[in-house]
N, C-alpha and C positions, 0 to 999 in steps of 0.2 A: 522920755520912754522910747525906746528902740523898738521898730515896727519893721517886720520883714513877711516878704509874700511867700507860702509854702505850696510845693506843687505836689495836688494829692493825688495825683494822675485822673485819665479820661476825663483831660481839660477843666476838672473841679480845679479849684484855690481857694486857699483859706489865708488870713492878715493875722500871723502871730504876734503879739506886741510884750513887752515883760523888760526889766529893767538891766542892761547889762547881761541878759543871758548869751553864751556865748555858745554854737554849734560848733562843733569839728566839722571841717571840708571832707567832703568825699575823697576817697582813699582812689579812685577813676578820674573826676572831675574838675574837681577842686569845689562846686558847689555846693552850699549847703547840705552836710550832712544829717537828714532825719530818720534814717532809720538805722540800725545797729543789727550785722552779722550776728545769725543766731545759730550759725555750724557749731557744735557744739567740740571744744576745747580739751583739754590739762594744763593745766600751769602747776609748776613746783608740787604735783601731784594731787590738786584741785578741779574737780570738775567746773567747768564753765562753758561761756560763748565767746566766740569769736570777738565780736563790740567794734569790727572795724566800722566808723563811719558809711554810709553811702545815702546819695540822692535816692528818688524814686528809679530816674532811669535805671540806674544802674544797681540797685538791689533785686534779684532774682526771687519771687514768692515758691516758697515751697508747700506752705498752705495756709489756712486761714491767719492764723497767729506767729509765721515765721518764715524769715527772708534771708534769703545769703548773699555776700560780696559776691562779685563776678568769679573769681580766685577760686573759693570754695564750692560755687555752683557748678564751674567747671570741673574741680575736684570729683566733687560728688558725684557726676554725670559720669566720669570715668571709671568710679568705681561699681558704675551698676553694670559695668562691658564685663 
C-alpha cells in the first residue's frame, strides 16, 4: 500500500495511504496535486469547474469551500478592476 504525506497547510500533515491511487502534479509545481480549480467553466456548452490540479501553496482560497489555480485567481482579481 502506497503511503504519501499531505500538506494541509499552517504546518498541519496528514499520511494518506490507499492502493495505487494516483494524484495529478500541480499545474505550478509539479507536487502533489490536492486540491482541484473551482473557477467555474463551459466546456462544449456544459457548465463546470476549472479541475486543474494544484498544491496547497499554490491554490488560492476564495472561501470556505473553494479554491482557484493561480491563472484564475489572477484572472479573477482583474476582473474586479
Amino acid at each position: 500500500m502506497a503511503c504519501r504525506m499531505v500538506d494541509l497547510g499552517n504546518g498541519a500533515f496528514a499520511i494518506a495511504c490507499g492502493r495505487g491511487e494516483k494524484t495529478k502534479p500541480c499545474v505550478t509545481c509539479g507536487s502533489p496535486g490536492t486540491i482541484l480549480c473551482d473557477y467555474p467553466v463551459k466546456r462544449d456548452g456544459v457548465a463546470g469547474t476549472c479541475d486543474r490540479p494544484c498544491c496547497r501553496k499554490h491554490a488560492t482560497p476564495v472561501d470556505k469551500d473553494k479554491d482557484y489555480c493561480m491563472a484564475h485567481a489572477q484572472y479573477a482579481e482583474r476582473l474586479k478592476l
